[in-house]
C-alpha positions, -999 to +999 in steps of 0.1 A: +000+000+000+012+033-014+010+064+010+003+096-007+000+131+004-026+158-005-007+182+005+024+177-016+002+162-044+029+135-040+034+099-030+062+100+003+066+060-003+080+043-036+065+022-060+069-017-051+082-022-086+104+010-086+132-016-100+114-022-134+113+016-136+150+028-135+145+059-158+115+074-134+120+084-098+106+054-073+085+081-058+059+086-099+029+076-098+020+063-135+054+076-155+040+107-146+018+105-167-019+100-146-043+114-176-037+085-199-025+057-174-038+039-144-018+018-116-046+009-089-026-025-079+010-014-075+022-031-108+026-021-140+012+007-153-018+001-177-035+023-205-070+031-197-098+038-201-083+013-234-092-015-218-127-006-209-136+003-243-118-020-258-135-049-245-171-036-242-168-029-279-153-064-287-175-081-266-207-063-283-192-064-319-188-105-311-209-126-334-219-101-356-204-113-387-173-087-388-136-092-396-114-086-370-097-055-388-133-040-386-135-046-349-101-032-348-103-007-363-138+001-343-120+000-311-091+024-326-117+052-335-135+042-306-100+048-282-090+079-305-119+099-287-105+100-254-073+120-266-098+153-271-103+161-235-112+194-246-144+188-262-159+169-227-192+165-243-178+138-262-174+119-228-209+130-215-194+152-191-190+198-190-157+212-193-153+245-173-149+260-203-190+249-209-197+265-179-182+303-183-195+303-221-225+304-202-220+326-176-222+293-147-255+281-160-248+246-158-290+236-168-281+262-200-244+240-203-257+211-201-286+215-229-256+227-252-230+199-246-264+176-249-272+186-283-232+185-295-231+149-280-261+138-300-248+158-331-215+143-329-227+109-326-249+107-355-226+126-373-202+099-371-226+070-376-242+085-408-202+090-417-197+052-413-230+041-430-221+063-464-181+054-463-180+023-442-154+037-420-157+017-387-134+041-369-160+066-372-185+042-359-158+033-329-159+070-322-198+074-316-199+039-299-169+059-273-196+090-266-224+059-266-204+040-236-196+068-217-232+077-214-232+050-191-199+051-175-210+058-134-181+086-129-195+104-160-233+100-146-253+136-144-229+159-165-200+156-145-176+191-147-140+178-159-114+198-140-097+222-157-057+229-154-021+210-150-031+177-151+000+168-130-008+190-101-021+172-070-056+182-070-059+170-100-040+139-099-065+127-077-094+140-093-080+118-122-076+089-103-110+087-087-123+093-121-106+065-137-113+040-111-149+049-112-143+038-153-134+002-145-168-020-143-160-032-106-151+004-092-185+008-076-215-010-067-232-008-101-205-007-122-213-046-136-245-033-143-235-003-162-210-026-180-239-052-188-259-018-202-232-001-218-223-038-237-261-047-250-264-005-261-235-008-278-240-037-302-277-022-307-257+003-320-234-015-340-264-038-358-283-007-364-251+009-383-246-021-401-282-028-413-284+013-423-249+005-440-260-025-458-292-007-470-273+022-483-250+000-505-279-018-515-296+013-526-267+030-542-264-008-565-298+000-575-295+035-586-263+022-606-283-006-622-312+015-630-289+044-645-274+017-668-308+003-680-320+037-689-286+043-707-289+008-726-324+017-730-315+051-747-292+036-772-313+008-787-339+040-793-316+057-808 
């Protein structure tokens, strides 16, 4: 167990597997590096929230018929959202910025970042059904799960400033552990939620996909009929 203070925003004992770490003082927490990667057992540091994306969107996409480049390239797109922690409405959640555009109205913030959410993920379904590009699809299946992620529940305010500074370290950490499905008491439920949304997602952007290229074979067929039809009257 790993004793850290608040008011150092530091930890005053070392990691237990400070050894495998020579290039990073024993005292780091994550290779510095808290924003993009998780240590809540002592051992190696892991990428999140990766994993939790990762494997509720493999674990809906299962069965479904697809290649594993498309699920691959899903979960890219999918993991590629989490890099703009600027736009937090992407994630479900306000950004302070949100808030002072409108004076601290959070109700008036909220209904804003609400409508952007929704806009940004049919944006980048309708994107997928027209090119087929499943990292667009992986990107509004990201906003999809976080919907139902329990530390982004209710519009959650993102903290604002150096993400290394000690307030914020832990505000990180509290919100990353509150990604993983066991971090709280309903967590396996949000999980089971998130997982069955998600592939309703996935089918419906297949079957709209598939009825798209089906439609656009038609028109094509029916422009060459009418061209072959043309000729012979000529």
């Amino acid at each position: 167990m790993r004793k850290y203070s608040y008011a150092l925003g530091r930890f005053t004992s070392i990691d237990p597997l400070w050894e495998m770490y020579y290039e990073w003082t024993p005292y780091h927490y994550c290779m510095n590096n808290p924003v993009n990667l998780l240590d809540n057992t002592g051992g190696w540091a892991a990428v999140w929230p990766v994993n939790v994306h990762k494997s509720i969107t493999e674990d809906a996409a299962a069965d479904l018929g697809l290649t594993d480049n498309e699920i691959e390239q899903m979960v890219e797109g999918n993991v590629e959202v989490d890099e703009d922690q600027k736009n937090q409405y992407k994630h479900a959640m306000l950004s302070q910025d949100d808030l002072e555009a409108v004076d601290g109205d959070r109700e008036a913030a909220i209904e804003k970042a609400d409508k952007k959410m929704k806009n940004f993920i049919e944006t980048n379904i309708n994107d997928f059904i027209e090119t087929g590009d499943f990292k667009k699809l992986g990107a509004a299946l990201h906003t999809v799960q976080d919907q139902d992620c329990p530390s982004h529940e209710g519009w959650q305010v993102w903290p604002s400033g150096d993400a290394t500074s000690g307030k914020n370290i832990v505000n990180t950490v509290v919100h990353t552990l509150g990604d993983l499905p066991t971090a709280t008491e309903n967590g396996a439920a949000a999980e089971r939620k998130s997982k069955i949304k998600t592939r309703k997602y996935i089918m419906y952007a297949l079957k709209k996909r598939k009825e798209f290229l089906t439609n656009t074979e038609r028109s094509s067929n029916g422009g060459d009929t009418n061209n072959e039809k043309q000729n012979e009257t000529n």
